[in-house]
N, C-alpha and C positions, 0 to 999 in steps of 0.2 A: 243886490241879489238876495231872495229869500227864498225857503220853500216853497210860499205860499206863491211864488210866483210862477210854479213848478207847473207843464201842458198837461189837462184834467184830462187826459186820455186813458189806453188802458194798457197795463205795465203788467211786464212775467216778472217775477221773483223766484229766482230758484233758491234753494234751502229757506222759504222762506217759513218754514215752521222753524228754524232754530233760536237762540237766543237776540241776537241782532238782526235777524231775519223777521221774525214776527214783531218789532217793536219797526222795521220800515214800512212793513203791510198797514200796522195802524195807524199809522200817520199819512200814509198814500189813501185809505181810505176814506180820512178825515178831511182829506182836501178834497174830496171830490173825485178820487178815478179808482177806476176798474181795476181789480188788483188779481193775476192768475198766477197760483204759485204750486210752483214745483219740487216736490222734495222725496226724499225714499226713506227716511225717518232713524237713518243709521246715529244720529246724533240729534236732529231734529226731534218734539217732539208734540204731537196733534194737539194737546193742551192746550199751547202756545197760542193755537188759531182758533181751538174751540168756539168762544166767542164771537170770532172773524164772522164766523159759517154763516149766523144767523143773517149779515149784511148780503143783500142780492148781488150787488157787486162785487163779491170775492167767490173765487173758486180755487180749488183744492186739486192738485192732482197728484198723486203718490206714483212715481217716477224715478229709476236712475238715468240722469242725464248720462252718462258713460255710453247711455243708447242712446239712439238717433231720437229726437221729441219733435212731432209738429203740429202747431198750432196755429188753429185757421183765423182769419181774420187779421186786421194791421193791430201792430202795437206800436203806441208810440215811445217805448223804454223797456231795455231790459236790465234788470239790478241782478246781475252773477254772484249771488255771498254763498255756492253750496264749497260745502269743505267743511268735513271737523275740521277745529281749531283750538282744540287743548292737548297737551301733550298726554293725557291717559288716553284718548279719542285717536292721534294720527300716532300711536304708538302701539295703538292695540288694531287700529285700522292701516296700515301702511301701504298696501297694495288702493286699497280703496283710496286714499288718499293721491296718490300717485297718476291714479286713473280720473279720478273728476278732474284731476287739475290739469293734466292731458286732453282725452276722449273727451271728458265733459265739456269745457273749455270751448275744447273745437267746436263740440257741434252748436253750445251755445254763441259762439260768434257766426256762426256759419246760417244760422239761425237769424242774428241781427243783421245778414250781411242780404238775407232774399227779403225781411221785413222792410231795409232800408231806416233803421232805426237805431238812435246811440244806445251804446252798452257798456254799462260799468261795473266793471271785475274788481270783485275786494281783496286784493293780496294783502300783505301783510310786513310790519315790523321785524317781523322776522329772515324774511331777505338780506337784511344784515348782518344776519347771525351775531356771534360775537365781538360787536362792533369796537375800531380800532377809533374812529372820531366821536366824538360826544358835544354837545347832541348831533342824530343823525339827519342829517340832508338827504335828500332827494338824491344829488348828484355822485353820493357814495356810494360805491360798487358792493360793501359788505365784504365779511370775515366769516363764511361758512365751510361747515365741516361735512360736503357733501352725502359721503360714507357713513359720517354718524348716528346714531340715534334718534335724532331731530332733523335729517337729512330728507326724508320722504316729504316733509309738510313742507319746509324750508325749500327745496326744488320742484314742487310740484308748484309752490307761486310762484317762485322764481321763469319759470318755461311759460303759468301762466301772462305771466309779463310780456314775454317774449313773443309766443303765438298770437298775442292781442295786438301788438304794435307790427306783429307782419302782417295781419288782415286789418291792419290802419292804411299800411303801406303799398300794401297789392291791389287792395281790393277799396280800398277808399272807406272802410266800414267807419261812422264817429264813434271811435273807442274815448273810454275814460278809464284812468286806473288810481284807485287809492290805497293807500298803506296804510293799514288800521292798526295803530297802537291799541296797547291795553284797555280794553274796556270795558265795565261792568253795572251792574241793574239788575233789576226786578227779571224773573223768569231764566237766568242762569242755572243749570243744572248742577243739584247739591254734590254732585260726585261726579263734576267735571275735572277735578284736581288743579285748578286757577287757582290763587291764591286768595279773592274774594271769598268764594264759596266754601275754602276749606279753613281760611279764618273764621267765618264767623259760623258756621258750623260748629267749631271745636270750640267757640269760646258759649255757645249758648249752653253747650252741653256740658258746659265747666270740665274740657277736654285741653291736656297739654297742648300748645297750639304750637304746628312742626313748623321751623324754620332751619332753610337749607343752606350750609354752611354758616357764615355769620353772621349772617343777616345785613351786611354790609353794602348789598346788589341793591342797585336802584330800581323805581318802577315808576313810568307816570301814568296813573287813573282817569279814563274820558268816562261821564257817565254817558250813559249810552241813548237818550235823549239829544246828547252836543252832539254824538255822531252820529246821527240819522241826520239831523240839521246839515251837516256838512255834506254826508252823502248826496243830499239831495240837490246842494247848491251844484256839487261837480258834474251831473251829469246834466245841467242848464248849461254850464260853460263849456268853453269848446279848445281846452288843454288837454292833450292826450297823452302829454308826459304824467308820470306817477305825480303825486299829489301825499304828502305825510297829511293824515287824522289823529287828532291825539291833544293828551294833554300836556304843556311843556315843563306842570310843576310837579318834578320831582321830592321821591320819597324812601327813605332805604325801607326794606322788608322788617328790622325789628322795631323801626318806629310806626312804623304800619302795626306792626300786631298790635302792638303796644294802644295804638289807639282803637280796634278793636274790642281789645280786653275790656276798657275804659268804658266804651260805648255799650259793649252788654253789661255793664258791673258784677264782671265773671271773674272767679277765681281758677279762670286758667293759668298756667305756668307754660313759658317758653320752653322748649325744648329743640335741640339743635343734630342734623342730620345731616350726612355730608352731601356735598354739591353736587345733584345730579351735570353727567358730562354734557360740554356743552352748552351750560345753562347759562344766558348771558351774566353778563357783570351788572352792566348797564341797558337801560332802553329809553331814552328819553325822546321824543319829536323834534326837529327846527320846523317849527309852522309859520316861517317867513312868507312863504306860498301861498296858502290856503289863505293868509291874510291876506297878500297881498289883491290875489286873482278871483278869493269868492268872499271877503268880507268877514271870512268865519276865525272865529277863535272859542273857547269850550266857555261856558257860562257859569254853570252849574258844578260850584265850589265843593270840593271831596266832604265836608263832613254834611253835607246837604245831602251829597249825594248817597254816602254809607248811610245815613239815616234811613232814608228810600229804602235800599237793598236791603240793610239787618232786618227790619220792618217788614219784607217781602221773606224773608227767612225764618224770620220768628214766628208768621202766620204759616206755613206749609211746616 
C-alpha cells in the first residue's frame, strides 16, 4: 500500500490551511484529486495554500465547522486535521478547542455519514497524557489530567475518538483514526511555542534557548512528509481502531537543543525553566501497527529532516 495508490477523487480537508494541513493538500494535489478545504484561520494560516489557489482543483472555504458545513457533490474522502494543536494555541483557545472537537467533529462525521464516504480524524499523542507505559500502544488508555491546563486539547480528542467510533458503530460510517506524534517541517508557525520552532528560532537569533526543567523529557520527531505518507495509507485501509503516527527514535530535549545549536553554529546558551504542569516526561510511538497493517514506518532521518526546517526558518 502506497499513497500513490490513494481514489483520485475529490477530498474535504478541514483545517487544511494549517501546518500538516496544507502539506496533505499538496500532496493530494499532486496525485491527482480535487482537494476542498475548510478552515476559519484561528491557527491556520492562507499563506500556507496561497500557492494551492492558483491549481483549478483546489478550493478554499473560510468556515467554522463548530457550524453546520454542506457541501454539494460526492466526496470520495474526508481528512478531519481542524484543531489547534500547540499548547500556546489550545491554551489560549480553550473553549474553541473544546468545540471543533465536539460540534465540529459531529458535523464533520455527520457529513461523511450522508456522503457515504471514509473519514479520518487526526487525534493525537496526547490522549495519553502523562503516559505510565513507554512507548505508547495503541491499547493504552493514557494518564490524563482532565481538569488541567492541557485538559481542553487532551479531551476534546479524546471524545473525538469516541463520537467517531459511535458513528462507526451506529451508523456504519468507514471511520479511521490516527494519533499523531510530534511532528515537524517547513511552514510551522514561528510562535507556535513547539519546540521546533522555538529552538531554532532562539538559536538563529543567537537567543538563550529555553528548556523546560532538565531537559531530561523525551520526544520523538516525524518529519512531516512521513506523516502525510502515512495518513494517506490509513484512510485506503479499512482499520478503524486508532492507529499511532510517529517516529519511534527517541531524543531527550537538551540533546535536541544541543543539536540545534550545532546546526545554526549559534552561540546560544541553554537556559532552564521549570516544567510546565502536566507536561509529559516521555512521548515516544509503538508503530508495531502502522507497520504491520500499512507498510509505513517514517523514512526521512531527523538531521535530514532539521536541515529542511532550519533552512525554511532561516529564509522567513
Amino acid at each position: 500500500m502506497t499513497s500513490t495508490e490513494l481514489v483520485k477523487g475529490r477530498y474535504l480537508v478541514t483545517g487544511g490551511a494549517g501546518f500538516v494541513g496544507s502539506h496533505l493538500c499538496e500532496r493530494l494535489l499532486n496525485l491527482g484529486c480535487e482537494v476542498i478545504v475548510v478552515d476559519n484561520f484561528i491557527t491556520g494560516r492562507k499563506t500556507n495554500v496561497q500557492a494551492l489557489l492558483r491549481n483549478s482543483k483546489f478550493s478554499l472555504i473560510e468556515k467554522d465547522i463548530v457550524e453546520p458545513l454542506e457541501i454539494s457533490g460526492g466526496l470520495a474522502g474526508i481528512f478531519h486535521m481542524a484543531s489547534p494543536a500547540s499548547p500556546v494555541d489550545y491554551m489560549k483557545y480553550p473553549i474553541e478547542t473544546l468545540r471543533v472537537g465536539a460540534h465540529g467533529s459531529d458535523h464533520i462525521l455527520n457529513l461523511a455519514r450522508q456522503k457515504k464516504c471514509p473519514v479520518l480524524v487526526a487525534s493525537t499523542s496526547e490522549v495519553y497524557g502523562d503516559p505510565l507505559e513507554h512507548p505508547q500502544r495503541e491499547t493504552y488508555w493514557g494518564n490524563v489530567h482532565t481538569i488541567g491546563p492541557r485538559g481542553c486539547y487532551d479531551e476534546s480528542k479524546r471524545y473525538l475518538e469516541a463520537i467517531t467510533m459511535a458513528y462507526h458503530r451506529v451508523y456504519g460510517v468507514p471511520t479511521r483514526i490516527i494519533r499523531i506524534f510530534n511532528t515537524y517541517g517547513p511552514r510551522m508557525r514561528t510562535d507556535d511555542g513547539r519546540v521546533v520552532p522555538n529552538f531554532c528560532m532562539q538559536a538563529l537569533a543567537n537567543e538563550d534557548i529555553t528548556v523546560y526543567g532538565e531537559g531530561k523529557q523525551t520526544r520523538s520527531f516525524c518529519y512531516v512528509s512521513d506523516l502525510v505518507e502515512g495518513i494517506l495509507r490509513v484512510i485506503q485501509c479499512d482499520h478503524v481502531e486508532p492507529i499511532n503516527l510517529g517516529n519511534p527514535n527517541e531524543t531527550s530535549i537538551f540533546d535536541f537543543a544541543q543539536k540545534i545549536i550545532g546546526m545554526a553554529k549559534s552561540h546560544s546558551k541553554i537556559v532552564y525553566r521549570a516544567l510546565p504542569q502536566d507536561d509529559p516526561k516521555t512521548r515516544c510511538p509503538d508503530i508495531t501497527k502502522a507497520k504491520k497493517l500499512l507498510g509505513w514506518s517514517p523514512e526521512v532521518q531527523l538531521d535530514e529532516g532539521l536541515r529542511l526546517t532550519f533552512d525554511y526558518f532561516k529564509n522567513i
